[in-house]
C-alpha positions as CSV (number, residue, x, y, z in Angstrom):
1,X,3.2,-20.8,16.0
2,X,2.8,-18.0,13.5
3,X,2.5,-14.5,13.9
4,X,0.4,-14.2,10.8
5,X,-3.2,-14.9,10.7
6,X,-4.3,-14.7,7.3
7,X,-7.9,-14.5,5.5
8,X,-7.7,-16.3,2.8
9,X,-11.5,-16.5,2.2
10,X,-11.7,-13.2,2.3
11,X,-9.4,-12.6,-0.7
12,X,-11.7,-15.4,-2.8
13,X,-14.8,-13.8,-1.7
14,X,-13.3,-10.2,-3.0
15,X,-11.8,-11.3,-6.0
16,X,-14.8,-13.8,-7.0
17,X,-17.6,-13.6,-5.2
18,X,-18.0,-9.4,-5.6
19,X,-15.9,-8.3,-8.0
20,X,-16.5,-11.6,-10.6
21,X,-12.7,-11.7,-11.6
22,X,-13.8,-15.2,-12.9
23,X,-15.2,-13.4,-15.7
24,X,-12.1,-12.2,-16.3
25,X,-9.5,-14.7,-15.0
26,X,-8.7,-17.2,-18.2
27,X,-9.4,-15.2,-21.4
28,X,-8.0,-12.1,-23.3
29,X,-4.2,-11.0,-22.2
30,X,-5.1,-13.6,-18.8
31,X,-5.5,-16.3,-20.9
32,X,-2.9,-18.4,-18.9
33,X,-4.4,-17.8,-15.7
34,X,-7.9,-19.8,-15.2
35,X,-9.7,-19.4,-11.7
36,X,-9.4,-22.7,-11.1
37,X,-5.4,-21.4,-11.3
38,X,-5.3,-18.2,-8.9
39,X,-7.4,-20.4,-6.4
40,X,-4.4,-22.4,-6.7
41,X,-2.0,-20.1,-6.6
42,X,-3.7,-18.1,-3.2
43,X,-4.0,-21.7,-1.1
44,X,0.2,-22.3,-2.0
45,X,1.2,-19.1,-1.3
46,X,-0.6,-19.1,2.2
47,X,0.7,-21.8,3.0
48,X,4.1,-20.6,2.5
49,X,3.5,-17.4,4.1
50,X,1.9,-18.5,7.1
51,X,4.5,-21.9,7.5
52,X,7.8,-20.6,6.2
53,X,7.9,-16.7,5.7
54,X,6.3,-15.4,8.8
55,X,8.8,-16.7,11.9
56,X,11.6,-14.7,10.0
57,X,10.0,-11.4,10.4
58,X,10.2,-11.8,14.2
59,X,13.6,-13.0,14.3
60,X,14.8,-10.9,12.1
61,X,13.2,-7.9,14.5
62,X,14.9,-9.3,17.7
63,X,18.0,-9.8,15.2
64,X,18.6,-6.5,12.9
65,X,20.9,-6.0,9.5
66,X,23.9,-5.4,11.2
67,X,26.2,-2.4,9.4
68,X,30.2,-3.3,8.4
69,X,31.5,0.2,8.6
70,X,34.7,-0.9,6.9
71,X,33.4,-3.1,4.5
72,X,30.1,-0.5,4.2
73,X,28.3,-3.6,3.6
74,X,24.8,-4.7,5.6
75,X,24.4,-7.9,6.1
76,X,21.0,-9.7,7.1
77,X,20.1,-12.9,9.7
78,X,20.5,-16.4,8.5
79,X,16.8,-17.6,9.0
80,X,15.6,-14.6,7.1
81,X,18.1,-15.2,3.9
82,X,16.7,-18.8,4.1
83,X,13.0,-17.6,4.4
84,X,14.1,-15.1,1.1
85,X,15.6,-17.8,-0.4
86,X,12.5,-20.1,-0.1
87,X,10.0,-17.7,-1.3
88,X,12.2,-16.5,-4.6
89,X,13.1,-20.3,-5.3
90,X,9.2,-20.8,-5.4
91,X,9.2,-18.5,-8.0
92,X,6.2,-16.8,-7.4
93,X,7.5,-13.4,-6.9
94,X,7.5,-13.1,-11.0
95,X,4.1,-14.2,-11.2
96,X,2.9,-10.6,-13.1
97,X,5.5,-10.8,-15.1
98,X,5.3,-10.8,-18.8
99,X,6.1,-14.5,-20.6
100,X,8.5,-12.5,-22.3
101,X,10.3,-11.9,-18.7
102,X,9.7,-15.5,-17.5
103,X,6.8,-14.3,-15.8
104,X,3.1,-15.9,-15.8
105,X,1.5,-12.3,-16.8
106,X,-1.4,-13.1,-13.7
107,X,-3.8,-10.3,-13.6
108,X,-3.1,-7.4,-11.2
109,X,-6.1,-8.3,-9.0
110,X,-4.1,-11.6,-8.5
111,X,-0.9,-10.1,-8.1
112,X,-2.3,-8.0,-5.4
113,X,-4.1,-10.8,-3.6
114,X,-0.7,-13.0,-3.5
115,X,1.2,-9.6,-2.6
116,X,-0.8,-9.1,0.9
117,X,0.2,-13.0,1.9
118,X,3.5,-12.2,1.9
119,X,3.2,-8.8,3.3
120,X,1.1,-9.7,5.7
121,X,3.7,-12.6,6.8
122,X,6.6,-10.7,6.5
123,X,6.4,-7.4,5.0
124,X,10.4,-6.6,4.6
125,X,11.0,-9.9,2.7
126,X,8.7,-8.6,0.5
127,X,10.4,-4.9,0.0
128,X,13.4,-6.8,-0.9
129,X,11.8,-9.1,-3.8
130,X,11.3,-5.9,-5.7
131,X,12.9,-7.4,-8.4
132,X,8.9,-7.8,-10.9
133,X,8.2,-4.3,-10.3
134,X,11.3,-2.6,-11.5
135,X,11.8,-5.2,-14.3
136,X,8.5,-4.0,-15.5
137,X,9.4,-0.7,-15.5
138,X,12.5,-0.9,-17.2
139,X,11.0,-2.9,-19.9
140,X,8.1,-0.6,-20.8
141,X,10.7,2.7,-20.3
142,X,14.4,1.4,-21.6
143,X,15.9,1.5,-24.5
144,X,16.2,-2.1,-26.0
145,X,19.8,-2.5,-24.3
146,X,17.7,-1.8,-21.2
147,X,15.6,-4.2,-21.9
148,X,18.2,-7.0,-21.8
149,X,18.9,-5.4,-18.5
150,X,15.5,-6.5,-17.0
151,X,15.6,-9.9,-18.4
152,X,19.0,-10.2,-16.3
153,X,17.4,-8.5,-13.4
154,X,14.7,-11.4,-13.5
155,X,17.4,-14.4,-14.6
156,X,20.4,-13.4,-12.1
157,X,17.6,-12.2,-9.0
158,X,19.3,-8.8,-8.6
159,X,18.0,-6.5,-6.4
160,X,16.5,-3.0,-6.9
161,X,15.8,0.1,-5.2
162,X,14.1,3.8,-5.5
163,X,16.4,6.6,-4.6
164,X,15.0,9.5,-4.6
165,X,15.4,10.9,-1.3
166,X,18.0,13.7,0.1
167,X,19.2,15.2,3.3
168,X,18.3,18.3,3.3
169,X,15.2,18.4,0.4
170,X,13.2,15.5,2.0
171,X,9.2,15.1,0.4
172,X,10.5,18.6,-2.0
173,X,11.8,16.4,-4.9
174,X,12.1,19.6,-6.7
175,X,15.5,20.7,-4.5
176,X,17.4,17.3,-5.7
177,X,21.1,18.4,-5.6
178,X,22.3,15.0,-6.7
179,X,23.7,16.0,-10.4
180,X,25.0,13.8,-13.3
181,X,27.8,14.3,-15.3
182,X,27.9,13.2,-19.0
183,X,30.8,11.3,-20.3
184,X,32.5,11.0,-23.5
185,X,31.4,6.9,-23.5
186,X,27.8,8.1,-23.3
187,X,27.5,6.9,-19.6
188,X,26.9,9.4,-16.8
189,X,28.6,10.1,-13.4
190,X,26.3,10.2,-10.8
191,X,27.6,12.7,-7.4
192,X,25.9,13.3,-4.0
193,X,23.9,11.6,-1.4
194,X,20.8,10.2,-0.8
195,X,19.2,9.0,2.8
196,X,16.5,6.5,3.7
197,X,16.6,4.5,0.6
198,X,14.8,1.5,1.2
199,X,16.8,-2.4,0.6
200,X,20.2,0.0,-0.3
201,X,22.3,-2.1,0.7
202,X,22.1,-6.2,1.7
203,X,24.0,-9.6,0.8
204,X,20.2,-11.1,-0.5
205,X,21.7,-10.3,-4.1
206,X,24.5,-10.7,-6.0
207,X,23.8,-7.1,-7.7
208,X,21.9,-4.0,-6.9
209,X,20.1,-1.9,-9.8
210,X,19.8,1.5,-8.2
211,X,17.1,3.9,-9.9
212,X,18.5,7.2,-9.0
213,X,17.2,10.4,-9.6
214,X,19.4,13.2,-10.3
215,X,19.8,16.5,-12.3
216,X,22.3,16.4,-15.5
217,X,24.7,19.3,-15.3
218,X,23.1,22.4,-16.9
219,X,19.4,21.3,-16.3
220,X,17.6,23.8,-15.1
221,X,15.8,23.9,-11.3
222,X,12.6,22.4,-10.1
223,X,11.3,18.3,-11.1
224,X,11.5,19.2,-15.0
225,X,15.5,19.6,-14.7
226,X,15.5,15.7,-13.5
227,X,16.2,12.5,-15.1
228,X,16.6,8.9,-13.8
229,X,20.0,6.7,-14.1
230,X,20.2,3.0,-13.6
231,X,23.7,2.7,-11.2
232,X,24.4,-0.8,-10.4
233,X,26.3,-2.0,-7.3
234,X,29.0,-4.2,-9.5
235,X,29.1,-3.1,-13.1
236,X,28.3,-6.1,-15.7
237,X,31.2,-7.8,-16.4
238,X,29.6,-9.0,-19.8
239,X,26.2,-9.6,-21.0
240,X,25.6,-12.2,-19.1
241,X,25.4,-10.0,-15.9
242,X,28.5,-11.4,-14.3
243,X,29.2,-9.0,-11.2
244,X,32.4,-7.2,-12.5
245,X,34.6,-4.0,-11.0
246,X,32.3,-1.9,-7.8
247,X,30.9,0.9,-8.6
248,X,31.0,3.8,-7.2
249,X,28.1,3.7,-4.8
250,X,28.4,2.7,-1.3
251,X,25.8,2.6,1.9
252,X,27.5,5.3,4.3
253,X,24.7,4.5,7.4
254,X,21.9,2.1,8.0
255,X,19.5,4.1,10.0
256,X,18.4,2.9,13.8
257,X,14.6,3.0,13.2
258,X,11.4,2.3,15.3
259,X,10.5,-0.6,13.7
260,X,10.6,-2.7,9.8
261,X,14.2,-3.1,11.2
262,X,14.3,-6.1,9.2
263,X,14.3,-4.1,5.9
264,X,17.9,-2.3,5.5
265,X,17.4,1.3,5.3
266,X,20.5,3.1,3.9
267,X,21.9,6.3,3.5
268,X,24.3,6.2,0.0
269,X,26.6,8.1,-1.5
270,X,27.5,8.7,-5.2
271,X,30.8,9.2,-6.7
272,X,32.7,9.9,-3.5
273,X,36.5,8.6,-4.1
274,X,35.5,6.4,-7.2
275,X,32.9,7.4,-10.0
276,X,29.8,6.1,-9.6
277,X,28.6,5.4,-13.5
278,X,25.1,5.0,-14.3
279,X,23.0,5.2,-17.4
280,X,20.3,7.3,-18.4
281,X,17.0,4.9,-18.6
282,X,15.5,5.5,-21.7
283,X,16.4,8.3,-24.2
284,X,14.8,11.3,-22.5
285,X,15.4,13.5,-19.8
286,X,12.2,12.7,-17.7
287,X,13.1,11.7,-14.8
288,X,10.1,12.9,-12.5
289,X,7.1,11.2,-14.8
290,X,9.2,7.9,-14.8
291,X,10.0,7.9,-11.3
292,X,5.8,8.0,-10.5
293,X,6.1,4.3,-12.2
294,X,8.0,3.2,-9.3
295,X,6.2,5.3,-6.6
296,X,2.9,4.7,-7.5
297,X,4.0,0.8,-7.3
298,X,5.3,1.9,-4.3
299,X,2.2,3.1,-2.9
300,X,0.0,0.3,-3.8
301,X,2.3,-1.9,-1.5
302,X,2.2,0.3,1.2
303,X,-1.7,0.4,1.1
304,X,-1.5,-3.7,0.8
305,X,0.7,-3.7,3.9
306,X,-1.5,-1.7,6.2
307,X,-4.2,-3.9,5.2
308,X,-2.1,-6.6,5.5
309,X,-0.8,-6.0,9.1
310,X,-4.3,-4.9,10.4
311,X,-6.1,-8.1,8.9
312,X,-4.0,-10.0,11.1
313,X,-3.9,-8.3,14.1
314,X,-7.3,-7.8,13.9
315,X,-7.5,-11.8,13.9
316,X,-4.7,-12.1,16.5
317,X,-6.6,-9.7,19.0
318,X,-10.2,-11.6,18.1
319,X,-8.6,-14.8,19.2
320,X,-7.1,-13.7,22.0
321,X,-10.7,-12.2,23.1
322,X,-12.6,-15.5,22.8
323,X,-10.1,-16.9,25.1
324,X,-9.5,-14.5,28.0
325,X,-12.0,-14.4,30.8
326,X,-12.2,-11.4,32.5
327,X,-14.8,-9.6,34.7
328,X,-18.9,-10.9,34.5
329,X,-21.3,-9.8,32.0
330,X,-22.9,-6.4,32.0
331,X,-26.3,-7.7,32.5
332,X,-25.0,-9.0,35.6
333,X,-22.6,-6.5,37.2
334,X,-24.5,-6.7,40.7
335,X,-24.1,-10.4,41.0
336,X,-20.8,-10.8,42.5
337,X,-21.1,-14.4,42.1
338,X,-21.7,-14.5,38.4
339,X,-19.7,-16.3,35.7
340,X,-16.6,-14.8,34.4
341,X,-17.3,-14.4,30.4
342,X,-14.9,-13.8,27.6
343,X,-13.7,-10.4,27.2
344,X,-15.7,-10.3,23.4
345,X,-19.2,-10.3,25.6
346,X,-18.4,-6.7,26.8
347,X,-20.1,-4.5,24.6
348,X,-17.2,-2.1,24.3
349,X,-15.1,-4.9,23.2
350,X,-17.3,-6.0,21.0
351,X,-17.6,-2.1,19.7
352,X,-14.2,-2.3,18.8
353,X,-13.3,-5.1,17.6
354,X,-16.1,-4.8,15.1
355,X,-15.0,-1.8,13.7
356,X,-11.0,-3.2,13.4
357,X,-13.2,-6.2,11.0
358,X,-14.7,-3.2,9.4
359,X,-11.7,-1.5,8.2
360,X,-9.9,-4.3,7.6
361,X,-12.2,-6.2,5.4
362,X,-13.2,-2.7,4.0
363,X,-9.3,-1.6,3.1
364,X,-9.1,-5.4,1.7
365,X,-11.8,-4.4,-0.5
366,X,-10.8,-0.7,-1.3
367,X,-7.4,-2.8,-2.6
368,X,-8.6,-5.5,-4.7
369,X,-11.3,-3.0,-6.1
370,X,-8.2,-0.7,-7.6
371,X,-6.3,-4.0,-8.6
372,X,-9.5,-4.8,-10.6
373,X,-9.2,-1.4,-12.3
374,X,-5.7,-2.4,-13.1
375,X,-7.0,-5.0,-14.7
376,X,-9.3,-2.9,-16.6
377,X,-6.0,-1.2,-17.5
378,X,-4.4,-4.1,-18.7
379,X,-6.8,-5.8,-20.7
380,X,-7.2,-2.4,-22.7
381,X,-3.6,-1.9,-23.4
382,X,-3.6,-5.7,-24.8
383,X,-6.1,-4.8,-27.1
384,X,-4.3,-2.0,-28.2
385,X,-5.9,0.7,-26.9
386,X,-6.4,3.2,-23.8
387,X,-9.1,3.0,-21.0
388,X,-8.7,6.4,-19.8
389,X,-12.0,6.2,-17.6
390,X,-9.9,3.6,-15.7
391,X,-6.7,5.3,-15.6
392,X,-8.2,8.3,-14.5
393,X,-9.9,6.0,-11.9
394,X,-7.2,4.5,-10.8
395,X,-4.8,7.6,-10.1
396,X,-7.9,8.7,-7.8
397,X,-8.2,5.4,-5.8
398,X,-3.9,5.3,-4.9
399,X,-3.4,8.3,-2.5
400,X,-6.4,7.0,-0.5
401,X,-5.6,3.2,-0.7
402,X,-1.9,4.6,0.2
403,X,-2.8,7.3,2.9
404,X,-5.9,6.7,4.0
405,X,-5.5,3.1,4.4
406,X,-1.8,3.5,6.6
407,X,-3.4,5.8,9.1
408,X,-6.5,3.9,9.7
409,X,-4.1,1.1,10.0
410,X,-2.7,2.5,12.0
411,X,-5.0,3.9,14.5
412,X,-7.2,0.4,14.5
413,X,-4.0,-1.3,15.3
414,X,-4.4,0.9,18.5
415,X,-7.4,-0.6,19.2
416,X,-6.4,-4.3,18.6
417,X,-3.5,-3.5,21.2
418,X,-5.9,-1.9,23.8
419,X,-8.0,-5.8,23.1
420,X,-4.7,-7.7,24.8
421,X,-4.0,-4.5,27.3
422,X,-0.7,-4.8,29.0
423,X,0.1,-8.7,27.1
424,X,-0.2,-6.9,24.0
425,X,2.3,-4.4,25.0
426,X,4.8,-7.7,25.6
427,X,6.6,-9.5,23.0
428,X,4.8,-12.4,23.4
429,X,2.2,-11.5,21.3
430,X,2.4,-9.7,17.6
431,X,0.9,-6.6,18.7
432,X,3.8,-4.4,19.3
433,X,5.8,-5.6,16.3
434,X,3.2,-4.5,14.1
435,X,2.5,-1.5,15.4
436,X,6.4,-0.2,15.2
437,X,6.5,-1.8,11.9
438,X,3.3,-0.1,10.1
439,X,4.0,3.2,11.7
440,X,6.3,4.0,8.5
441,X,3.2,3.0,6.2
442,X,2.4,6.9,7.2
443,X,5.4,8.4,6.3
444,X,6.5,5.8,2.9
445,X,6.2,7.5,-0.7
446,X,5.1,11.1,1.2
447,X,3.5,11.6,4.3
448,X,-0.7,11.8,4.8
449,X,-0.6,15.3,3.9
450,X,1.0,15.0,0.5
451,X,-0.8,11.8,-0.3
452,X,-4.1,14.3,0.8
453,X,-2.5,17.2,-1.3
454,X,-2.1,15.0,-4.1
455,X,-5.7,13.0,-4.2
456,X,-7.0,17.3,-4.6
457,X,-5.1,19.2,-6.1
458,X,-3.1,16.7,-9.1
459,X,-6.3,13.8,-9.1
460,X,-9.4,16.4,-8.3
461,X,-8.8,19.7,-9.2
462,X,-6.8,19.0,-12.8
463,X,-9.0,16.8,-13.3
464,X,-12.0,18.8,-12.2
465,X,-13.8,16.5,-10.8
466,X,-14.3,14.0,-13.5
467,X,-13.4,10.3,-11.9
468,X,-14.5,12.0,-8.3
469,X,-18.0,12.5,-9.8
470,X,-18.2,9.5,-11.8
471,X,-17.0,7.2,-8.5
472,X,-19.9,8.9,-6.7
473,X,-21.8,8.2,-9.2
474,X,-21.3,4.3,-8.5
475,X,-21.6,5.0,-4.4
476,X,-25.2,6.6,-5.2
477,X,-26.2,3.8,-7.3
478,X,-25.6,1.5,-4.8
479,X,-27.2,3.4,-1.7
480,X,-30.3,4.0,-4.0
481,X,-30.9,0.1,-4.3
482,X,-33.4,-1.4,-2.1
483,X,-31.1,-3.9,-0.1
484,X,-33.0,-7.2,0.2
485,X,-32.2,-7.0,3.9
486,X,-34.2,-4.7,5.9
487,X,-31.6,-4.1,8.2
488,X,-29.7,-2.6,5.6
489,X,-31.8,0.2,4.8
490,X,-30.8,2.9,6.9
491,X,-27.2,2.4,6.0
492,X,-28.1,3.0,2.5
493,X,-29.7,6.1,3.7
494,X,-26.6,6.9,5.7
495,X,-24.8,6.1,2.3
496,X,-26.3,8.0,0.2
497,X,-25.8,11.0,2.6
498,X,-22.3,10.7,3.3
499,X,-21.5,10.9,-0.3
500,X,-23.3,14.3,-0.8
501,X,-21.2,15.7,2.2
502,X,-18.0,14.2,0.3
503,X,-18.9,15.7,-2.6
504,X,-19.5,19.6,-1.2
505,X,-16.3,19.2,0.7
506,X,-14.6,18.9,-2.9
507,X,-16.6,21.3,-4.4
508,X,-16.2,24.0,-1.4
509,X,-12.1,23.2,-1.7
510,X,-12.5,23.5,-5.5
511,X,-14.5,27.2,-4.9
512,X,-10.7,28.2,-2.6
513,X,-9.1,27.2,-5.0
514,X,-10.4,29.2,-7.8
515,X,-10.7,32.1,-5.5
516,X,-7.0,32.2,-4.5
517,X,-6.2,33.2,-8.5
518,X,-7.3,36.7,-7.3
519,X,-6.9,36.1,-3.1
520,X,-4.0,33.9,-2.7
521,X,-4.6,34.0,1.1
522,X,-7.8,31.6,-0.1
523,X,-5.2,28.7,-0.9
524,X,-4.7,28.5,3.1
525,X,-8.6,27.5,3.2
526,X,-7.6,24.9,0.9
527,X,-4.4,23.9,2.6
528,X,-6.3,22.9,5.8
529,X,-9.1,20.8,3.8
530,X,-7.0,18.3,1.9
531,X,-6.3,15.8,4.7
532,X,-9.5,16.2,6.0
533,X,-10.9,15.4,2.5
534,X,-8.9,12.3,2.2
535,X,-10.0,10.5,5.4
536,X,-13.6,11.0,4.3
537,X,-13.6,10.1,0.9
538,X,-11.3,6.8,2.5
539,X,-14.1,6.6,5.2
540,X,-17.2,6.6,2.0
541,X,-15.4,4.5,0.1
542,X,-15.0,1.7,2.7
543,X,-18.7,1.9,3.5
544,X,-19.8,1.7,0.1
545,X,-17.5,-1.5,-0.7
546,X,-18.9,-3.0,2.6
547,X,-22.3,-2.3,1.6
548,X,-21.7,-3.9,-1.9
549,X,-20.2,-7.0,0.0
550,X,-23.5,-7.3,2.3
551,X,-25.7,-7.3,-0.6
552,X,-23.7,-10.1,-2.5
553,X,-23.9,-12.0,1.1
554,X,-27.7,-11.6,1.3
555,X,-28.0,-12.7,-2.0
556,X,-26.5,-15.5,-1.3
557,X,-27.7,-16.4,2.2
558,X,-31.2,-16.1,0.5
559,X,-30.6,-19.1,-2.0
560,X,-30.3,-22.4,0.0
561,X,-28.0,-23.3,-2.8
562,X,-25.2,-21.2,-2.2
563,X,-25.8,-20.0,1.4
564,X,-23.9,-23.4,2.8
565,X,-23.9,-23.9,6.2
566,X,-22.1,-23.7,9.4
567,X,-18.8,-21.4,8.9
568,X,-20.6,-20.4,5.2
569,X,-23.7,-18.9,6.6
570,X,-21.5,-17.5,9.9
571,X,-18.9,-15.6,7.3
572,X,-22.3,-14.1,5.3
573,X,-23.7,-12.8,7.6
574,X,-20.9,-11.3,9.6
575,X,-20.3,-9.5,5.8
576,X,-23.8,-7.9,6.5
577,X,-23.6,-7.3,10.4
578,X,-20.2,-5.4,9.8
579,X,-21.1,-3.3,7.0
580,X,-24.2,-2.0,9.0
581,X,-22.2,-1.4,11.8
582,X,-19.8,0.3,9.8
583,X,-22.1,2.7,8.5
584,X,-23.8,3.5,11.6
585,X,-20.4,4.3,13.2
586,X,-18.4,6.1,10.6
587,X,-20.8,7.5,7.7
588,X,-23.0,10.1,10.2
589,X,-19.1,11.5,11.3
590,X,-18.6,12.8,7.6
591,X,-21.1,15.4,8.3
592,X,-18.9,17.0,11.1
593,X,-16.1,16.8,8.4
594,X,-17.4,19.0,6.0
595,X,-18.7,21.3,8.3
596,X,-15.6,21.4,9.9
597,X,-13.8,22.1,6.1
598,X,-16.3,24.3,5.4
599,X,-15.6,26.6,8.0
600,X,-13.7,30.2,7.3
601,X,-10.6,29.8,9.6
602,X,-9.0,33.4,10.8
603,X,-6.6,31.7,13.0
604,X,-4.2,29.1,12.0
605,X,-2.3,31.0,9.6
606,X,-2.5,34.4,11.3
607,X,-1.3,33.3,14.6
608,X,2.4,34.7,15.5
609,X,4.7,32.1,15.7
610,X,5.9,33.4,19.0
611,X,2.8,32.7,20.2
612,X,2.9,28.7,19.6
């Protein structure tokens, strides 16, 4: 039976039901793709992920990449080159593709909804299918030679990686030491070494397209002295993309890790005995604003992961919980002869596991809300023009769907572990899988505390507080409705609190930051507050969007028409039981959060290191 317990009328209910993507779906540049389609599309692809996609993921855990050190070549496990076989054959991977890349050109909301199926199911298949995502971006950035490039990386199924990553400079891309080396031909030599490149090396492909960043000799230091080459494993032959002489690139390591084992981590080395020739993408030396193309991809699948791999643990651990009698009820702890009841009748139980629904439905939502941004994004650049409300908008929402959502992933999965107790701790349940294998949704694309750094300092405080203040704008608008369930009323109230906390935080970071251009020690203050900031804007956010869901779910409970019956009515009001729950639970702790940030600290950065 599968590991992978999907919610597949969750997705509809997001995508349709609250954020009225039919509206969208089958006109303008989506044209192509009808509701009637995705709906489609969503019921295949489960199918495929929960039938033929997920038992790999296991197997390939108990079964690793093994690592040829002669050959330095990593090779994967049968069942899961057949279960990557399957999904690429079905095509689907290419579904946001342009038409002009074989691709269907599916909204982002859709691609997003398809994309936590399959990560859900089997996360490192996924990583390796990276295939769209980089074809994409070397459309939109090459030169038209380039371009020809991505059509083969489509047509031939090459693979494609990031490499960013060195030894010794880790999250400071700034101290890249990697350099290129112009050639008469116009190619470039690419020399050093790069670690923890995700899908290096593998025999899934026939080809590799490496997007390496490096500095050309004579650039100067820091991120504006980089650019970014395209080094392929085999050089093209011809035009078709026959695989011709090896480059000069080889996986020196594949790194024993805690968990994702089935996703080949590599360290590689460039240039070391042979030339390793690469290309500059494009025909400018800016390496550092194309490489936030790939990484903020990047960070929208990590984000979908998390969600991903808590949805169905949260499922897993629910199941498990209606099934395992243990101890009498609470009411009747005296009565040695009572019953033995489920464990989900002990109120603690019940605690919990209503929260895991919370964040997980939440961070579903806080996901397919930013993948309906991008499709606010897309629709304007296929009108020829630039929504820069939703730009801005989106480049708020990533570091929190990215970092917020991977830790509270990862902490709920805690919980959904402490539901099975010691079984869960076994391999005979999920549980342990996907906690090793979300534990690196933390550290992916820069740890919490960039992804906090960033959301303040590159999406808040350049921005100076625009999309913060016109988000909370939307939060306020919704806690200042009158919900049409009473019950709802004080999490309004709750809501609408939480989201003046959020904002002071901001503002009171904002006021350290402007005072550290005559007091740099006031940067420290800010420093401290960035993380801090994150979780609670994550923890508004997911409120807000469960709020929004519980209205949409009274609304339609009310009117005998749509409320249904059965399952229906059960999945409504659940939608309305956890976001009042939610609220309760979370939203008064934001208070303590900003007091806490607010709070003039003469200790941690004063404090002698001997003294730690």
């Amino acid at each position: 039976m599968s590991h992978y317990k999907s919610h597949l009328r969750d997705l509809e209910f997001n995508l349709f039901e609250v954020l009225g993507r039919a509206r969208a779906y089958g006109r303008g540049p989506f044209a192509g793709t009808t509701p009637e389609t995705a709906r489609d599309i969503l019921a295949a692809v489960e199918r495929l992920a929960v039938h033929e996609l997920a038992d790999s993921a296991v197997e390939a855990d108990r079964n690793p990449p093994m690592y040829d050190r002669a050959e330095r070549t990593v090779t994967l496990p049968e069942a899961f080159k057949k279960a990557y076989a399957r999904w690429t054959d079905s095509g689907w991977h290419l579904l946001d593709l342009p038409e002009s890349l074989g691709g269907a050109g599916v909204p982002p909301s859709l691609r997003w909804a398809v994309a936590e199926l399959v990560l859900g199911a089997n996360p490192a298949l996924y990583m390796y299918q990276s295939t769209a995502g980089f074809a994409k971006i070397l459309d939109r950035l090459g030169t038209p030679g380039q371009r020809g490039l991505a059509r083969l990386l489509v047509e031939r199924g090459w693979g494609a990686t990031m490499v960013l990553t060195e030894p010794e400079a880790g999250s400071d891309v700034g101290a890249c030491r990697t350099r290129a080396v112009p050639q008469p031909d116009g190619t470039w030599h690419i020399e050093g070494v790069k670690r923890f490149i995700t899908s290096g090396e593998h025999d899934l492909a026939e080809n590799i397209l490496h997007f390496v960043l490096a500095r050309p000799e004579g650039a100067g230091p820091g991120t504006k002295g980089l650019s970014l080459f395209l080094v392929p494993k085999y050089r093209p032959a011809d035009l078709t993309g026959e695989p011709g002489p090896r480059n000069g690139v080889f996986a020196t390591a594949l790194e024993d890790k805690m968990g994702l084992k089935a996703s080949a981590t590599c360290e590689l080395v460039f240039g070391a005995g042979e030339p390793a020739v690469g290309m500059l993408l494009g025909e400018r030396h800016d390496g550092i604003r194309q490489m936030f193309h790939i990484i903020e991809q990047a960070r929208m699948i990590i984000g979908t992961k998390s969600m991903a791999t808590l949805s169905s643990a949260y499922r897993n651990a629910l199941a498990y919980a209606k099934s395992r009698t243990q101890g009498a009820d609470l009411t009747a702890l005296a009565d040695k002869s009572a019953p033995r009841v489920p464990i989900l009748r002990h109120p603690d139980m019940r605690r919990s596991l209503l929260l895991q629904k919370g964040y997980a439905e939440g961070l579903r939502a806080l996901v397919l809300h930013t993948a309906a941004v991008q499709d606010r994004i897309a629709e304007a650049e296929a009108a020829g023009t630039r929504d820069d409300a939703a730009h801005a908008l989106n480049d708020l929402l990533l570091p929190i769907v990215k970092g917020y959502g991977s830790e509270r992933a990862c902490e709920q999965l805690g919980h959904a572990l402490q539901t099975l107790g010691g079984a869960g701790y076994t391999q005979d349940f999920p549980m342990e899988q996907y906690i090793r294998d979300t534990r690196i949704d933390t550290l992916y694309e820069g740890t919490t505390a960039i992804q906090g750094m960033d959301l303040f300092f590159r999406k808040i405080a350049r921005d100076q507080g625009g999309a913060l203040s016109a988000l909370l704008d939307e939060v306020r608008a919704t806690a200042a409705g009158t919900p049409e369930d009473g019950t709802l009323a004080h999490a309004h109230t709750l809501l609408a609190r939480a989201a003046d906390h959020l904002q002071a935080m901001a503002t009171g970071l904002g006021g350290h930051l402007l005072a550290s251009l005559e007091d740099p020690q006031a940067a420290y203050q800010v420093g401290r507050g960035t993380t801090r900031l994150l979780m609670a804007a994550g923890d508004v956010l997911l409120a807000w969007l469960l709020l929004r869901q519980a209205g949409v779910a009274t609304r339609l409970l009310a009117d005998p028409a749509t409320a249904g019956s059965g399952a229906q009515r059960s999945f409504y009001r659940g939608k309305v039981a956890t976001a009042a729950f939610f609220a309760a639970e979370v939203l008064p702790l934001v208070a303590a959060q900003r007091e806490i940030a607010d709070r003039d600290d003469a200790v941690l950065m004063t404090l002698d290191e001997d003294a730690w």
